[in-house]
N, C-alpha and C positions, 0 to 999 in steps of 0.2 A: 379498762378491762382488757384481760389479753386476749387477742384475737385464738391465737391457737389453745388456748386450756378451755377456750371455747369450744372450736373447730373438733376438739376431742370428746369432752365430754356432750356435745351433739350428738357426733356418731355413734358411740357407747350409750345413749340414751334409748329411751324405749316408746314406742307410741301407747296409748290410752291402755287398750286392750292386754298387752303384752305385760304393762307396769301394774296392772290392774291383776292381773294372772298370778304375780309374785307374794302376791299377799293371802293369810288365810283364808277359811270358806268366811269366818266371821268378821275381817276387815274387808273384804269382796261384798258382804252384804250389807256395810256401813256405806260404803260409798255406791254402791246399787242405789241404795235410798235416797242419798243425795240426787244421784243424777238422775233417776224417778221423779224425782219432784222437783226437778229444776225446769220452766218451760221457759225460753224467751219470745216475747208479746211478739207481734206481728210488724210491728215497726223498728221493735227492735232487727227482729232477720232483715228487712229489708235495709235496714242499716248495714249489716254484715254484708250484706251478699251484692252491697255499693264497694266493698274491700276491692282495690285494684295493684295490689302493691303483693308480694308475697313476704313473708317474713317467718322467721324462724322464730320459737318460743319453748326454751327452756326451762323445766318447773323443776326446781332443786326444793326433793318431798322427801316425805316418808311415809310407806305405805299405812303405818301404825301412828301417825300423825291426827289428831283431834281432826286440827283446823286443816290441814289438808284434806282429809274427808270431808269437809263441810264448803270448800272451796276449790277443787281439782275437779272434780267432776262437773263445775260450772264453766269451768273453762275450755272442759271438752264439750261442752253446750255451742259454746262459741265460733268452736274451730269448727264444729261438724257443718254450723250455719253458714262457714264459709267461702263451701265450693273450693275447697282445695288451696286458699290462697295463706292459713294458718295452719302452718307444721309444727305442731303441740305433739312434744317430748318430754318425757320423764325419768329424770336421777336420783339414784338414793344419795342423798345427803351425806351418808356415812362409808357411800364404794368412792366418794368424789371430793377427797380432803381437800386437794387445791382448790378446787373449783369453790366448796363448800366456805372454805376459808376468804376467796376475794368478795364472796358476798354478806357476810355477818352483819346481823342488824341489833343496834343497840347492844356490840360487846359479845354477841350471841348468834350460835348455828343454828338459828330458827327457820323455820320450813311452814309452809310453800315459800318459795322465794324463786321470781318468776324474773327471768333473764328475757330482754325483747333484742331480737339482731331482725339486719338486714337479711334479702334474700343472701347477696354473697357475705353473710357473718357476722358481720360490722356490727358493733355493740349498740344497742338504741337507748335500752332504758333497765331499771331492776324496780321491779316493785314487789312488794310483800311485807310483811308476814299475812297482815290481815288486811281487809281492807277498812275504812271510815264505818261504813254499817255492820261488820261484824266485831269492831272494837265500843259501838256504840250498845250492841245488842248484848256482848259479853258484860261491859258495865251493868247495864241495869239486873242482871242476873247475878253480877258477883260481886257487886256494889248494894245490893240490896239485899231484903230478905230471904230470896231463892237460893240454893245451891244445888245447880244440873250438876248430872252424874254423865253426861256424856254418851250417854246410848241411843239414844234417840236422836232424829234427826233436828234441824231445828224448825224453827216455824215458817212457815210457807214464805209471811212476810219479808222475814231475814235471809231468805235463802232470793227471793228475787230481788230486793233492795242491793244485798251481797253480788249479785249477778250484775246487776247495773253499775254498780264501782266497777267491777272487772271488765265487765264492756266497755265503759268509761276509759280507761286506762289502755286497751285492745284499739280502742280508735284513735286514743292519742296517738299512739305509737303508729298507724297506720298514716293519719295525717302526715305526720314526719317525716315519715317513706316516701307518701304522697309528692309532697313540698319537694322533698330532697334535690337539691342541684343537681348533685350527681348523678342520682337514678334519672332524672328526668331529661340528663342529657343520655344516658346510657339508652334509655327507653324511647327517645324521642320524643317526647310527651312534655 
C-alpha cells in the first residue's frame, strides 16, 4: 500500500461528525439508529481503553452505503471508547479513485473498506466489506425466506455480534502496534 496516497487521502478525510454532516437528514437518521443502538459491554471498553499504541483508521464509505450505515457507526463506538488513541476518518469512495482502486474487494469498489496504519502512517492491515457476523446475518435473511428492505436498523443481536468482529479486528491491529520492533524501540517500551 502506498504510503502517500495514504498520507493524502487521511488528510482529506473527514472525522465521524463532519462525514456524518455530508449526507441527507434521511441517511443522518439511518446511521443515528445505528450508532443508537450500538452499546459496547463493559469489558469490552475496558479492553479499548487498555489501547496503548495510537493508530490511524481509514473507512473508504459511502454515506448512501447499506452496510456502511450498519457498520461505521460501530466503529465510531470504538474510537470514542478510546481516549484519543483511534483516529477514525472517513472517505467517499467515489472523491478517492486511487485510493478506492488499491483497495477492491473481490474485483469490486465495495465500501466500508477500512484501512489500519501506524501512528506515523505505515500501512497495517485492510479489512472490509463486511464482517463474519454481518455476512452470516445477511445469509439467513437472503438465503432464506425473508427479503429486508433495508430501512430499518438491524437487530440488536447483529449489531453487537457485528461490533465484536470489528473490535476483534481494532485489537488485532493494536496488538501489531503493540508488538512492533520498531515502535517499541521508537517508544522505549
Amino acid at each position: 500500500m502506498n504510503k502517500a496516497i495514504l498520507a493524502t487521502a487521511f488528510s482529506e478525510a473527514l472525522a465521524y461528525g463532519a462525514y456524518l454532516a455530508t449526507g441527507t437528514d434521511e441517511q443522518q437518521r439511518r446511521w443515528n439508529q445505528v450508532y443508537d443502538a450500538a452499546e459496547l459491554t463493559a469489558g469490552q471498553k475496558q479492553l479499548i481503553a487498555g489501547f496503548s499504541r495510537q493508530m490511524k483508521v481509514l473507512v473508504v464509505s459511502g454515506i448512501w452505503c447499506g452496510d456502511c450505515v450498519q457498520q461505521c457507526p460501530l466503529m465510531q463506538r470504538i474510537a470514542e471508547a478510546a481516549g484519543g488513541k483511534i483516529d477514525l476518518r472517513f472517505v467517499d469512495r467515489d472523491a478517492h479513485e486511487e485510493l478506492t482502486e488499491k483497495v477492491r474487494i473481490n474485483d469490486g469498489s465495495r465500501v466500508p473498506v477500512v484501512v489500519f496504519m501506524s501512528e506515523d502512517g505505515h500501512w497495517c492491515g485492510t479489512y472490509g466489506d463486511r464482517t463474519i457476523s454481518r455476512y452470516r446475518a445477511m445469509a439467513v435473511r437472503q438465503l432464506g425466506p425473508s427479503c429486508p428492505i433495508g430501512i430499518l436498523p438491524p437487530d440488536k443481536n447483529e449489531i453487537a455480534a457485528t461490533l465484536a468482529d470489528w473490535l476483534t479486528e481494532f485489537e488485532r491491529i493494536q496488538l501489531m502496534l503493540r508488538l512492533s520492533a520498531r515502535l517499541r524501540k521508537l517508544h522505549n517500551d
